[in-house]
Structures are given as C-alpha cells and as structure tokens.
C-alpha positions in Angstrom: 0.0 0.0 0.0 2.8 2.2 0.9 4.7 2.0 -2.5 1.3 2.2 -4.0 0.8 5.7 -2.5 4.4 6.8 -3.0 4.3 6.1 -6.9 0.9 7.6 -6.9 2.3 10.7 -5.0 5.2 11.1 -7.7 3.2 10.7 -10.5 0.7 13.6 -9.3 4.6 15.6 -8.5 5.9 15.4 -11.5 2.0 16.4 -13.9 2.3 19.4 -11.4 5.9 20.6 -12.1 5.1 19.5 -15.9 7.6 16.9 -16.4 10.3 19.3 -15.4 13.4 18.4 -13.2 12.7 19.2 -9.7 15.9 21.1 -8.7 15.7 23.4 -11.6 12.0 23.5 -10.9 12.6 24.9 -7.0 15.1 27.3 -7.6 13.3 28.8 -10.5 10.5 29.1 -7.8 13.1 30.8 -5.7 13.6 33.3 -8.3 10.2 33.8 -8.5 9.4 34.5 -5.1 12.5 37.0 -4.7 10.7 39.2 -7.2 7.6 39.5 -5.9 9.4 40.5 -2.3 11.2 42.9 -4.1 8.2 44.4 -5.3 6.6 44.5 -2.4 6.4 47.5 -0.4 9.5 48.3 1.5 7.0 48.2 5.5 5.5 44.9 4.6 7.2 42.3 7.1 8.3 39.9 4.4 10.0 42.4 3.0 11.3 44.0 5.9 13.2 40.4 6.8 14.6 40.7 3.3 16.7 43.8 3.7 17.0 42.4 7.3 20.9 42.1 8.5 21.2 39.9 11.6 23.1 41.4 14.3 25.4 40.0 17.0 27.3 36.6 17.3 27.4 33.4 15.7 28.7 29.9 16.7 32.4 28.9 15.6 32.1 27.1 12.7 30.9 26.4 8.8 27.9 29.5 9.2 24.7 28.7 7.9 23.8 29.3 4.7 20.5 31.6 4.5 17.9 31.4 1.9 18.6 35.1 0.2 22.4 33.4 -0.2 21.5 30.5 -2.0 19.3 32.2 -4.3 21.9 35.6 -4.8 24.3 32.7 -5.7 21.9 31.1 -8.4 21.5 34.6 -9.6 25.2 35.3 -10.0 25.6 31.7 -11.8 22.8 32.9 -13.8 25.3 36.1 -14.4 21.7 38.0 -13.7 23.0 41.5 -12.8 20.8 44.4 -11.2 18.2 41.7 -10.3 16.3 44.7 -8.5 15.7 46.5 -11.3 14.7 43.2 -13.2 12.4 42.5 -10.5 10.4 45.6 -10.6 9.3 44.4 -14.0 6.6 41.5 -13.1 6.5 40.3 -16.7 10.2 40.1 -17.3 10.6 39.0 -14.1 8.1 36.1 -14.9 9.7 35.2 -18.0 13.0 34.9 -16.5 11.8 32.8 -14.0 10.0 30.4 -16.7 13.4 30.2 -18.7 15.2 29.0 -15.9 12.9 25.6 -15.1 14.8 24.6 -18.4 18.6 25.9 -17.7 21.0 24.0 -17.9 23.5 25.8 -15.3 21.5 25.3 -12.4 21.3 21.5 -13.0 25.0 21.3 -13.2 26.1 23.5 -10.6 23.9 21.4 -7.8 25.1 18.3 -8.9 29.1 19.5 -9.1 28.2 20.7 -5.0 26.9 17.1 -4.2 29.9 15.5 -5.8 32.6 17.8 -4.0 30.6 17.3 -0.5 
C-alpha cells in the first residue's frame, strides 16, 4: 500500500511541475518568489526580513547558509545582474523565472556541489 501511495504521489509531482526536473523547478520558484518580495512595499514584514541584517554573534564554525544566499548565488551563476531592477518588472521578471525551469547551469552546478561534499 505504501509504494502504491508513493508512486501515486510522484506521479501527481511530476503532472504538477510539468515533467520538469525538480531542482531546476525549486530554484526557478526561488527566483520567482525574490521578485515578488522585491516588489513588495518596503513596510510589509516579508520584506522588511529581506533587507534584514542579523546582528550579534554566531557559533564557531561552517555559518549557515540563508535562503537570500543561496538564491543571490543562483543569480550570480545565472550572471543575472541588477536583479532589482529586473524585478520591478513583473513580466520580465516572470519570463525569466520560466526560462530558468529549463537551464542547464542550475542542473549542473547542484550536482558538481553534491559531488565535491
């Protein structure tokens, strides 16, 4: 029953995301999401945590990576400059975000990570 459910469960994953691969598919998301913050207005608490810098100490160590860093680092792999300007734009914004679910770069850079850790 469980591996019933589980192939079930995939299959309605994968008509959702359009046959698309996953990893591409959640980063393009991301991208997506980072617009409309960035078009929100600047007293709105989600946006407020956006510009956000977190003050004081942090353990010794590897520091966490945040979610504004991983997707600033699939922008800059994307060599997607002046994002904020590009963001203001819904429909550009939009399209970019589309094209992405189908690059290549993002693919390859997540697997090359996996391999090195």
């Amino acid at each position: 029953m469980d591996s019933i459910w589980r192939i079930r469960n995939n299959m309605d994953i994968d008509k959702l995301i359009e046959g698309a691969d996953i990893v591409r598919f959640i980063k393009a998301q991301r991208i997506k999401w980072l617009g409309h913050i960035q078009r929100m207005d600047k007293a709105r608490p989600t946006r407020k945590l956006l510009d956000w810098k977190p003050m004081g100490t942090r353990p010794v160590g590897r520091p966490r990576q945040r979610w504004q860093e991983d997707v600033m680092e699939d922008l800059k792999q994307l060599k997607i400059k002046n994002w904020k300007e590009t963001a203001k734009d819904r429909r550009t914004w939009r399209d970019l975000a589309e094209k992405l679910k189908t690059h290549k770069g993002l693919w390859c850079q997540m697997m090359i990570m996996m391999i090195i850790k």
